[in-house]
C-alpha positions in Angstrom: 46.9 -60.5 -67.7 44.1 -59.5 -69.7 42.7 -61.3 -72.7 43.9 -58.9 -75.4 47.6 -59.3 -74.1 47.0 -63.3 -73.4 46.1 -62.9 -77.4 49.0 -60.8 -78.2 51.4 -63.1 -76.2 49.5 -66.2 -77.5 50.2 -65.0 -80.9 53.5 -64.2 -80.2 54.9 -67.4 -79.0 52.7 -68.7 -81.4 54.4 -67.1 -84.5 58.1 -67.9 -82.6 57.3 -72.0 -82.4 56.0 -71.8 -86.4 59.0 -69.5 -87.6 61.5 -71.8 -85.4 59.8 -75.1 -87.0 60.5 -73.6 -90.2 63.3 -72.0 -90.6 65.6 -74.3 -88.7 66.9 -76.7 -91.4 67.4 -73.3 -93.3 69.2 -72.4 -90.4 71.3 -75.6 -89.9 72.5 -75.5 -93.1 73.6 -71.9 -93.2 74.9 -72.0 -90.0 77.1 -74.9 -90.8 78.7 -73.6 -93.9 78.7 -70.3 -91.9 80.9 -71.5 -88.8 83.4 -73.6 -91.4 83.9 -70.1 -93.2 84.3 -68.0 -89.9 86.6 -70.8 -88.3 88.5 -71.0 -91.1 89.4 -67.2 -91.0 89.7 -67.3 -87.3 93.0 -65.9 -85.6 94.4 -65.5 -82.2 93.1 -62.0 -80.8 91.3 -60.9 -77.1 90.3 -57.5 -78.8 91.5 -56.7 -75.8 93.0 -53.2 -75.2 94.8 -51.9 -71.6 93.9 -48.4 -71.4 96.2 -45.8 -70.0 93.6 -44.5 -67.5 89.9 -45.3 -66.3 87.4 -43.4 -65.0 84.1 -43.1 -63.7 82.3 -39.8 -65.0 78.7 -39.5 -63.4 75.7 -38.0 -65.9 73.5 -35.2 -64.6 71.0 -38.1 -63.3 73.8 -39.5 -61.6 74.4 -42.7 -63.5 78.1 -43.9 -63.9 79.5 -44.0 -67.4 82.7 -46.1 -67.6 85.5 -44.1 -69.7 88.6 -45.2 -70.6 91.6 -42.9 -72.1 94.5 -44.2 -74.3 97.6 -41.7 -74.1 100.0 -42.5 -77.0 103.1 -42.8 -75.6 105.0 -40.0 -78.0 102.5 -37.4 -77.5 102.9 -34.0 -79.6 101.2 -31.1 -78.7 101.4 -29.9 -82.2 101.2 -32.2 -85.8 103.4 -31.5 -88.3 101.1 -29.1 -89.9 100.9 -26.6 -86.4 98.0 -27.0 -85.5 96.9 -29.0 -81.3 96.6 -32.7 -82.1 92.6 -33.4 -81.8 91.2 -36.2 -79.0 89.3 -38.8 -80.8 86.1 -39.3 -78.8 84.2 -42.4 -79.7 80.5 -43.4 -79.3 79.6 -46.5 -80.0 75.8 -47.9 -81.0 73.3 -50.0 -79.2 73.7 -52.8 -77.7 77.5 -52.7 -78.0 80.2 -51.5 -75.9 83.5 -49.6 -76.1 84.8 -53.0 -77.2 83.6 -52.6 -80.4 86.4 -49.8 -81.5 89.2 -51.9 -80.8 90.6 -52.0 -84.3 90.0 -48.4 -84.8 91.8 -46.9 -81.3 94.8 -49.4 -82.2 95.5 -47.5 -85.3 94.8 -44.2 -83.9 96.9 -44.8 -80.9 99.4 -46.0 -83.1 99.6 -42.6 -85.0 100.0 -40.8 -82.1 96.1 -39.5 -81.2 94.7 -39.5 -77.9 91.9 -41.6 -78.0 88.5 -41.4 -75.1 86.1 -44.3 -75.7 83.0 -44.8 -73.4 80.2 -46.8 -72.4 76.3 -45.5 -73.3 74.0 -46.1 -70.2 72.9 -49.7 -69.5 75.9 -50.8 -71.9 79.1 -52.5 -70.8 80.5 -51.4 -68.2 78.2 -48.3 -67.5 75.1 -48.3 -65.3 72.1 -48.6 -65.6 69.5 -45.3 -65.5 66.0 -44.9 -65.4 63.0 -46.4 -68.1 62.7 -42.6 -69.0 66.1 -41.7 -69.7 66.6 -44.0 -72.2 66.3 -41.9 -74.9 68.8 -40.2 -77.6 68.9 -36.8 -75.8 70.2 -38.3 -72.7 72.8 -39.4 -74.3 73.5 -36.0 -75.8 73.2 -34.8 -72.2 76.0 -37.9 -70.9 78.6 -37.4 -73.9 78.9 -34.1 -72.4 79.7 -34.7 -69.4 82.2 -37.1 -70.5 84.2 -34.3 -72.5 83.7 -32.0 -69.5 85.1 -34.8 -67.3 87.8 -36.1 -69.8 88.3 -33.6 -72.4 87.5 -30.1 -71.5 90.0 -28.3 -73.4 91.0 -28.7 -77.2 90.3 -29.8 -80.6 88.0 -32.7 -80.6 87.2 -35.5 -83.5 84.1 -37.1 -83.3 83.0 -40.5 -84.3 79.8 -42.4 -83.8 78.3 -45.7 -85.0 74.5 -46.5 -85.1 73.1 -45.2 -81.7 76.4 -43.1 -81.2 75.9 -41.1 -84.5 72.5 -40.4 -82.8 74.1 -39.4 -80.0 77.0 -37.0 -82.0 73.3 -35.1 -83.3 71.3 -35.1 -79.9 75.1 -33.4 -78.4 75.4 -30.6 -81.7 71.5 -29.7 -80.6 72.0 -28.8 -77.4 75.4 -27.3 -77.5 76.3 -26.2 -80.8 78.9 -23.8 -79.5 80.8 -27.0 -79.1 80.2 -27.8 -82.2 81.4 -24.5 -83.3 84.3 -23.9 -80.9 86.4 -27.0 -80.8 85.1 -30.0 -82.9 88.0 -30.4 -86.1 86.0 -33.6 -88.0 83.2 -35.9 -87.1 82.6 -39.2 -88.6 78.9 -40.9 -88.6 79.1 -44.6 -89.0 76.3 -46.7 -90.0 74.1 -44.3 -88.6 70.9 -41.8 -89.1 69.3 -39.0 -88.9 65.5 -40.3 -88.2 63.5 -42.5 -89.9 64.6 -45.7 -88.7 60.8 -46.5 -88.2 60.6 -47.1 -92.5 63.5 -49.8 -92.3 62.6 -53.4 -92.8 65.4 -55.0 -91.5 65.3 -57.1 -94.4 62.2 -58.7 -94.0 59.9 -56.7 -96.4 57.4 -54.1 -95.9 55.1 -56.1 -94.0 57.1 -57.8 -91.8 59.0 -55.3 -90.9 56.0 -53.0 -90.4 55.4 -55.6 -87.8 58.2 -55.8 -85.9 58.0 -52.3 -85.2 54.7 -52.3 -84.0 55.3 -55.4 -81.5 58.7 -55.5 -81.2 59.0 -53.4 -77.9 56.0 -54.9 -76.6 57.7 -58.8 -77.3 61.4 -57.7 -75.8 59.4 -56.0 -72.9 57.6 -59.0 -72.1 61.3 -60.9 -71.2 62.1 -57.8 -68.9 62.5 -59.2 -65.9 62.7 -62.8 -66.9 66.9 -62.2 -67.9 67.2 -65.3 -66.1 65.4 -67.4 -68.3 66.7 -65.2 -71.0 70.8 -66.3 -70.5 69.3 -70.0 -70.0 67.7 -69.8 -73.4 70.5 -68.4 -75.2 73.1 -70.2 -73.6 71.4 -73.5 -75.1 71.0 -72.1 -78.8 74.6 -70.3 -79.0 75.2 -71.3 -82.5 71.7 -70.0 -83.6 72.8 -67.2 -82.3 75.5 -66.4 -83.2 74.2 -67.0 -86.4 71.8 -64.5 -86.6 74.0 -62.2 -85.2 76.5 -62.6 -88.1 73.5 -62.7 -90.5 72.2 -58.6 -89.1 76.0 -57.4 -88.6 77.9 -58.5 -91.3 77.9 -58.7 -94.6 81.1 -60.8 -95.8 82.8 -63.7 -94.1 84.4 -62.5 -90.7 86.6 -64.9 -88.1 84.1 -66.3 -85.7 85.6 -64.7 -82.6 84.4 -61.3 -84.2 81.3 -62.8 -84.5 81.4 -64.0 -80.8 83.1 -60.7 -79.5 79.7 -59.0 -81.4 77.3 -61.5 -80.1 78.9 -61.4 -76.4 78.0 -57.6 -76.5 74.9 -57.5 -77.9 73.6 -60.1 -75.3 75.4 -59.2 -72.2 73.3 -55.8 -73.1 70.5 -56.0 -70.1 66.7 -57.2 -71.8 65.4 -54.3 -69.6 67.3 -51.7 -71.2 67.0 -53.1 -75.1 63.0 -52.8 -74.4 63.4 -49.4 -73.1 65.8 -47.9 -75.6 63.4 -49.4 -78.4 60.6 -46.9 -78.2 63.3 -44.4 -79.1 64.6 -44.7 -82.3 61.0 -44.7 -83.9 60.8 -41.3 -82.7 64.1 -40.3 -83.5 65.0 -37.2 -85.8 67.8 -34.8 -85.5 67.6 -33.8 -89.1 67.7 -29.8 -88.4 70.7 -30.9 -85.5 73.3 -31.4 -88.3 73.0 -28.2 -89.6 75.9 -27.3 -87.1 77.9 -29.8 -88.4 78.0 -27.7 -91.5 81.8 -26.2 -92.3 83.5 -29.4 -90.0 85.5 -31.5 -91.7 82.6 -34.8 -92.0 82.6 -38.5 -92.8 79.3 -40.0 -93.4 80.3 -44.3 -94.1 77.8 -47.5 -94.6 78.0 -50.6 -95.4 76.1 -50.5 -98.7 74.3 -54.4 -97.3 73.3 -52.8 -93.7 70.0 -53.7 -93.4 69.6 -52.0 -89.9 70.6 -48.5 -91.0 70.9 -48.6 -95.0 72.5 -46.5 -97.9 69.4 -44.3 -98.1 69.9 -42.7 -94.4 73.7 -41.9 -94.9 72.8 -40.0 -97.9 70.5 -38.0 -96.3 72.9 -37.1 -93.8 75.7 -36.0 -97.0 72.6 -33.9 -98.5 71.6 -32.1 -94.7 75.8 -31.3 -94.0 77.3 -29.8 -98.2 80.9 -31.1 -98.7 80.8 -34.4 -96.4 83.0 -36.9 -97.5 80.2 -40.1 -98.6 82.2 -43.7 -98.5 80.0 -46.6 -99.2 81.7 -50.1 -98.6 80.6 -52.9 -100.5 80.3 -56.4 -99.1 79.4 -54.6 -95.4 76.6 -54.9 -92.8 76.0 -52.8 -90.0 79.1 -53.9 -87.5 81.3 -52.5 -90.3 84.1 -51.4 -87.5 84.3 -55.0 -86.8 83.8 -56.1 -90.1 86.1 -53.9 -91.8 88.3 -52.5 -89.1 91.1 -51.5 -91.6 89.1 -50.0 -94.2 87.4 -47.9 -91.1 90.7 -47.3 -89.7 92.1 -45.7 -92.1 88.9 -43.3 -94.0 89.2 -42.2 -89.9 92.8 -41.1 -90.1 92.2 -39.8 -93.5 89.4 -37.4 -92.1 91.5 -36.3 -89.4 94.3 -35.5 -91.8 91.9 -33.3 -93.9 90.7 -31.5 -90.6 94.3 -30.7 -89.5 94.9 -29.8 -92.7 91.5 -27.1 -92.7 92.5 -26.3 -89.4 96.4 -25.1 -90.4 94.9 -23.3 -93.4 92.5 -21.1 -91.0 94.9 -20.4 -89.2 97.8 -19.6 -91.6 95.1 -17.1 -92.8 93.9 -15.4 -89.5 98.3 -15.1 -89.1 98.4 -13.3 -92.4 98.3 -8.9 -91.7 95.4 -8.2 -93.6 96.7 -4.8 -95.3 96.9 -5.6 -99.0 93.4 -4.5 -99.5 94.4 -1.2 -96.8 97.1 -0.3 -99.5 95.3 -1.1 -102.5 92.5 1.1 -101.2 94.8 4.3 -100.1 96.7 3.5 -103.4 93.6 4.2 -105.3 92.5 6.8 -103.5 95.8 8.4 -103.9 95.1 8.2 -107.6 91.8 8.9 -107.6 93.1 12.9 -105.9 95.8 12.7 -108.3 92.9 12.8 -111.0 90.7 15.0 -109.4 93.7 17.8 -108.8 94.9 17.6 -112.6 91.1 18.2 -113.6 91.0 21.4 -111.1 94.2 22.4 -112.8 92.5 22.1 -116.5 89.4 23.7 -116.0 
């Protein structure tokens, strides 16, 4: 190791013992009145769902992406307003898993929607790919292959949270006759279009300046060392935990949400958190949701998200005219999770609205379009009529 990296690692562990010193009676005290809240609101649930069918889809690189399918068990091909019932296709953000939806493809099962849910690369149960494919347009590149695998033909709604939403862009930019052809409504959760190298994270300018500069060398340095990793979090779990509630939520939430979130987020490989990293500072599909443009859109945040605030789901409403802009007070960035009703329903909302879009395009392209033919002979009929009397004058 050379001396600058000794420095920077020096430094870094350095900078870990001093904030740890600190902060933990803060800590212990939070985390106490934290657990008594969450325990308190706690309630038997596995958020754990049986899906109909699932299924291995391999991307282009050949990495596995686990998919599962729920198939309600009343299935229409038509809703009530004559139009094909959309799949719901969700993506969820990183360092999560399909698991994270499981409010939201209750209720959508429920209402009688076939639902796909997947796994990114190096999440759940998904494998793992290369350093250099972690990046958003891979992504792009694997959602596709999992609605030409899974959903080739139909109508398609489109959600995404965080990483997902990224993922929804890097898909409309490299096939926007998708876009175009099929996809009814899309919903962006907690999500953004680029810029995510300006956000703080809730520790102020400087701070968070820093983090972004060192924070994929630090996680990098642990890759490898996962080992050690699980041994050191296994000891702290309720610190954890705590800061896990502290980033993803914004109001009190029962403490097996918070251990469902935490369970993902560190079952997520160290390897492929340090790789995905470099990523989002880079990330910008700004011009990508012009093709989003004329689909029936939900753009929602938790208006206390500190990892993807307010200010980035209104530039998405301002880049895509006519979005539909819901802001949820007392929320963080797990706002699925947090607020799985709330989420549940602004989701069957947007897919009524894009049913209802879809019957009216179609009730139009039904409707003979010969009222202006007869109007124009009709005029023309007149304007002879006109011209013949004037012959007969003169």
């Amino acid at each position: 190791m050379n001396s600058r990296r000794r420095t920077l690692t020096g430094i870094g562990i350095g900078l870990a013992a001093a904030g740890t010193t600190a902060a933990v009676s803060v800590v212990a005290e939070r985390l106490t009145r934290a657990r008594q809240t969450a325990k308190a609101l706690d309630y038997a649930d596995s958020y754990e769902e049986e899906p109909t069918s699932a299924v291995v889809v391999l991307a282009d690189d050949g990495v596995p992406l686990h998919v599962e399918i729920d198939e309600p068990q009343d299935r229409s091909q038509e809703s009530d307003k004559g139009v094909p019932v959309p799949t719901v296709v969700f993506c969820h953000g990183y360092t999560l898993s399909l698991r994270c939806w499981v409010f939201q493809r209750r209720a959508l099962k429920a209402a009688g929607y076939r639902v796909v849910l997947w796994d990114q690369r190096g999440h759940g149960l998904s494998g793992a790919g290369s350093k250099e494919s972690y990046e958003i347009d891979q992504l792009g590149l694997d959602l596709h292959a999992v609605l030409t695998a899974v959903a080739p033909q139909g109508p398609l709604i489109l959600v995404g949270h965080s990483m997902g939403g990224m993922t929804l862009m890097a898909l409309a930019a490299q096939h926007p006759e998708l876009i175009r052809d099929r996809v009814m409504g899309v919903a962006f959760v907690a999500t953004s279009p680029g810029g995510i190298s300006t956000v703080s994270w809730g520790l102020g300018k400087v701070l968070g300046k820093a983090v972004h500069r060192l924070g994929p060398f630090a996680v990098g340095q642990l890759a490898g060392r996962q080992g050690l990793v699980n041994s050191v979090l296994k000891a702290g779990r309720e610190v954890e935990e705590y800061f896990v509630d502290l980033y993803s939520f914004a109001s009190p939430v029962p403490l097996s949400i918070v251990q469902l979130t935490a369970d993902m987020i560190f079952k997520t490989r160290i390897e492929v958190i340090s790789d995905f990293m470099e990523t989002f500072d880079k990330h910008d599909k700004r011009e990508a949701l012009a093709h989003f443009i004329g689909v029936e859109t939900l753009v929602m945040n938790g208006v206390q998200d500190m990892l993807t605030p307010p200010a980035h789901s209104e530039e998405i409403v301002k880049l895509i005219p006519g979005a539909e802009h819901v802001l949820v007070n007392e929320a963080g960035h797990v706002i699925m999770l947090e607020h799985g009703d709330v989420v549940s329903n602004q989701l069957l909302a947007l897919i009524g609205r894009a049913e209802r879009a879809a019957a009216v395009h179609l009730d139009q392209r039904a409707k003979p379009r010969v009222r202006r033919t007869i109007t124009d002979l009709a005029k023309r009929r007149q304007l002879k009529a006109l011209q013949g009397r004037g012959r007969s004058a003169s």
